[in-house]
Backbone as a ProteinNet text record, in pm:
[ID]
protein_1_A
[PRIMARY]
XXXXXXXXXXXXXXXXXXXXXXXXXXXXXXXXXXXXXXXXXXXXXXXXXXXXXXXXXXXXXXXXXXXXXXXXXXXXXXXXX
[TERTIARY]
13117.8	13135.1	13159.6	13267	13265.3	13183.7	13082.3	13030.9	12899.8	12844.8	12739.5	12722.3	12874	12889.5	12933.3	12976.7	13031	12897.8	12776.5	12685.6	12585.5	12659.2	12532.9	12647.5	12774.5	12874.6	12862.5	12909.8	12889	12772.5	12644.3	12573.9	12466.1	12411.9	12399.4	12455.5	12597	12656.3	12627.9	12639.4	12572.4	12392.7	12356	12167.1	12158.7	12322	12346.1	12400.5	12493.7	12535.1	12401.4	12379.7	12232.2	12152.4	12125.3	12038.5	12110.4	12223.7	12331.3	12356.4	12293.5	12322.7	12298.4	12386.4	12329.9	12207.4	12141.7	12016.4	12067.4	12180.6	12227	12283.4	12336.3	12342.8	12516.3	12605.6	12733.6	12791.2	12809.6	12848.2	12923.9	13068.5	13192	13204.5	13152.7	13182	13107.6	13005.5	12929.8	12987.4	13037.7	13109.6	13268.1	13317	13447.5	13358.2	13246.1	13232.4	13169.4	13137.3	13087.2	13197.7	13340.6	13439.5	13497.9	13553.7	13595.2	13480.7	13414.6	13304.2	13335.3	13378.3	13354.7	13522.5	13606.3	13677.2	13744.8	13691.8	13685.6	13600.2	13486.5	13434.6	13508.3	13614.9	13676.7	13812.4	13817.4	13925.8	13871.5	13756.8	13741.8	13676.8	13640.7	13640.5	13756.6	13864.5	13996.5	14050.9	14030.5	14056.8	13951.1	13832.2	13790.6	13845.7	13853.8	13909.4	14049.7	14129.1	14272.7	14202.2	14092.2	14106	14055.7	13940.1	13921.3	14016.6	14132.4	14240.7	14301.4	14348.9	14423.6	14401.6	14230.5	14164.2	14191	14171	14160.9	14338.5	14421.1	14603.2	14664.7	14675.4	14788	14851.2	14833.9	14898	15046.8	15084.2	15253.1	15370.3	15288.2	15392.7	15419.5	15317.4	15272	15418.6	15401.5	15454.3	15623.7	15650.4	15774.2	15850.7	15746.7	15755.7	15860.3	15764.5	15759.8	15871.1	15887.2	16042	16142.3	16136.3	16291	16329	16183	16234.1	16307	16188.4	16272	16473.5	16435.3	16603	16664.2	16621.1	16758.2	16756.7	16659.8	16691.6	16754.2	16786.8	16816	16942.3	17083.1	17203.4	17215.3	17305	17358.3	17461.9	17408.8	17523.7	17672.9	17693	17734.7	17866	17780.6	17881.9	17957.3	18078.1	18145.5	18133.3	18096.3	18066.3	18206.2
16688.5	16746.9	16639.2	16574.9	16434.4	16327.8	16316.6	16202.1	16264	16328.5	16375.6	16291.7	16440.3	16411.7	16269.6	16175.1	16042.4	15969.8	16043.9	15931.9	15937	16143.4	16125.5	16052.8	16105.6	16052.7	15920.2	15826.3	15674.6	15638	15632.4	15559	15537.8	15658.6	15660.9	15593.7	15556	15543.9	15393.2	15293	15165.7	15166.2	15266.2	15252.9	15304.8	15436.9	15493.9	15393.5	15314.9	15223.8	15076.1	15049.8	14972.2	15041.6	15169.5	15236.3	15262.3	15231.3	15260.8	15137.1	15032.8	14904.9	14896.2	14822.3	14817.7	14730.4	14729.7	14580.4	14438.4	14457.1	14323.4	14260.5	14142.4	14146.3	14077.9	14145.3	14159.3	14143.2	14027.3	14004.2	14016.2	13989.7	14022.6	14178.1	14289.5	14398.3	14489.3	14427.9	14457.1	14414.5	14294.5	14287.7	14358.5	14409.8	14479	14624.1	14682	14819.7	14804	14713.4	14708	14644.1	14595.6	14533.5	14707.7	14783.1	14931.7	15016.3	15018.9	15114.2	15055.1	14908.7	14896.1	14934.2	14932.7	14960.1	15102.4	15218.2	15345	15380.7	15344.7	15336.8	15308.7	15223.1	15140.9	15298.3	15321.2	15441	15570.9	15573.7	15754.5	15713.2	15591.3	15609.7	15584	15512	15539.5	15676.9	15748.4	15880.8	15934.7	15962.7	15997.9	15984.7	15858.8	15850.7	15907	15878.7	15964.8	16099.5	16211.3	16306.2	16397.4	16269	16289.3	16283.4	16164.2	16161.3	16356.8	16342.6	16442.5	16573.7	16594	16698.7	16707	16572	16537.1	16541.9	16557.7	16571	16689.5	16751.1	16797.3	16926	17023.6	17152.3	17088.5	17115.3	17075	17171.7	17297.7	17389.6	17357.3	17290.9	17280.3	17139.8	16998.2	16920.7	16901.1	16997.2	17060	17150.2	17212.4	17308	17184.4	17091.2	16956.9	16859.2	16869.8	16800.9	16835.6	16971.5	17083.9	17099.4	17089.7	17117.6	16980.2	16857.4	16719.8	16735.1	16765.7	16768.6	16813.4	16964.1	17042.4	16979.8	16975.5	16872	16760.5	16671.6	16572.7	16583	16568.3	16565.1	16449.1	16447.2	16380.3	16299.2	16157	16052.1	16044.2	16078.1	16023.8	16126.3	16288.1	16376.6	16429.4	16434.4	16456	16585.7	16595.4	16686.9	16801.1
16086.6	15955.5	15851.8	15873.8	15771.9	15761.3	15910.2	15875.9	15790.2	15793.4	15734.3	15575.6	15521.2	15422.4	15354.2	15423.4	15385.7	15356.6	15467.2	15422.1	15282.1	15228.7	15133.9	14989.3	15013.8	14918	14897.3	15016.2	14982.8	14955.1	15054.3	15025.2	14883.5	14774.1	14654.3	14539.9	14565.5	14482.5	14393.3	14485.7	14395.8	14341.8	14396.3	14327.5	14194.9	14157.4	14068.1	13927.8	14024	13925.2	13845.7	13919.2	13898.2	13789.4	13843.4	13732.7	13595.4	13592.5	13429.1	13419.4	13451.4	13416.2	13260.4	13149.2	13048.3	13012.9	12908.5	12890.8	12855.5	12799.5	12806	12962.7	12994	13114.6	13071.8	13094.6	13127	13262.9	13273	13432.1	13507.8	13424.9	13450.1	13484.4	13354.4	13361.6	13476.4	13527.7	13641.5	13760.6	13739.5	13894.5	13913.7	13797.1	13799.7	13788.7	13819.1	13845.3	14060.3	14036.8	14167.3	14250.3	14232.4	14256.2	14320.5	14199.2	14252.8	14301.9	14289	14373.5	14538.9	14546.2	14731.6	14733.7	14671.8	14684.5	14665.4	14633.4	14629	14778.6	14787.2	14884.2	15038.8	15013.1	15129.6	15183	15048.8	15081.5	15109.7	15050.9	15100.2	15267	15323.9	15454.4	15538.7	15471.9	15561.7	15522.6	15429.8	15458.6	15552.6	15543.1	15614.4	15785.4	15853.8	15893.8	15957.7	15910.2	15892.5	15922.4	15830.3	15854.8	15988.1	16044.6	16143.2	16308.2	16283.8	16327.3	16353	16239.6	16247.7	16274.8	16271.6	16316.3	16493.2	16571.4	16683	16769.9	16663.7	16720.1	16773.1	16869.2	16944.8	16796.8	16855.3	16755.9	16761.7	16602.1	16607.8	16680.9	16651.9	16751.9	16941.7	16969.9	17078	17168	17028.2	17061.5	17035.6	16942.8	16915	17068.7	17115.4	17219.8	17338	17363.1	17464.2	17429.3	17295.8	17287.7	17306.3	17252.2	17301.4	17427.2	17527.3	17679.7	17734.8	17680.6	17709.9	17690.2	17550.2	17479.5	17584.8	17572.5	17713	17797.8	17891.1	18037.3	18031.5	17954	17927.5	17873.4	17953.6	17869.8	17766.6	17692	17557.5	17605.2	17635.6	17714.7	17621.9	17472.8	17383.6	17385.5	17421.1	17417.7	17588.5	17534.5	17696.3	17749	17876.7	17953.2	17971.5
[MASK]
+++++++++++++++++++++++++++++++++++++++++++++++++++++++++++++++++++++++++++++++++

């Protein structure tokens, strides 16, 4: 589901910028749009990422379930019996 979409999101995006290039040739201001574009770019695939993570994790009710039983079985060295 995400990768699909990541590839039509990212990859367009600098041919877009190229084509709004102005006619003068501004160099600086071209390399500070193509500077954040890899860097917008760099984040919506560590989100992506992440969201694929978290799609792939263990229901929280599930691991909540697995700690409580640990807890009980497990006395409390700290408190006296």
């Amino acid at each position: 589901m995400q990768s699909g979409r990541s590839q039509s999101v990212v990859g367009p995006i600098p041919e877009r910028v190229q084509a709004f290039q102005p006619a003068d040739s501004d160099t600086r201001g071209k390399h500070r749009i193509l500077a954040e574009l890899k860097r917008l770019e760099q984040e919506a695939r560590f989100l992506e990422e992440e969201l694929e993570q978290i799609e792939r994790m263990e229901k929280a009710s599930g691991a909540c379930k697995e700690m409580l039983s640990n807890m009980e079985t497990t006395p409390d060295p700290l408190l006296p019996m």
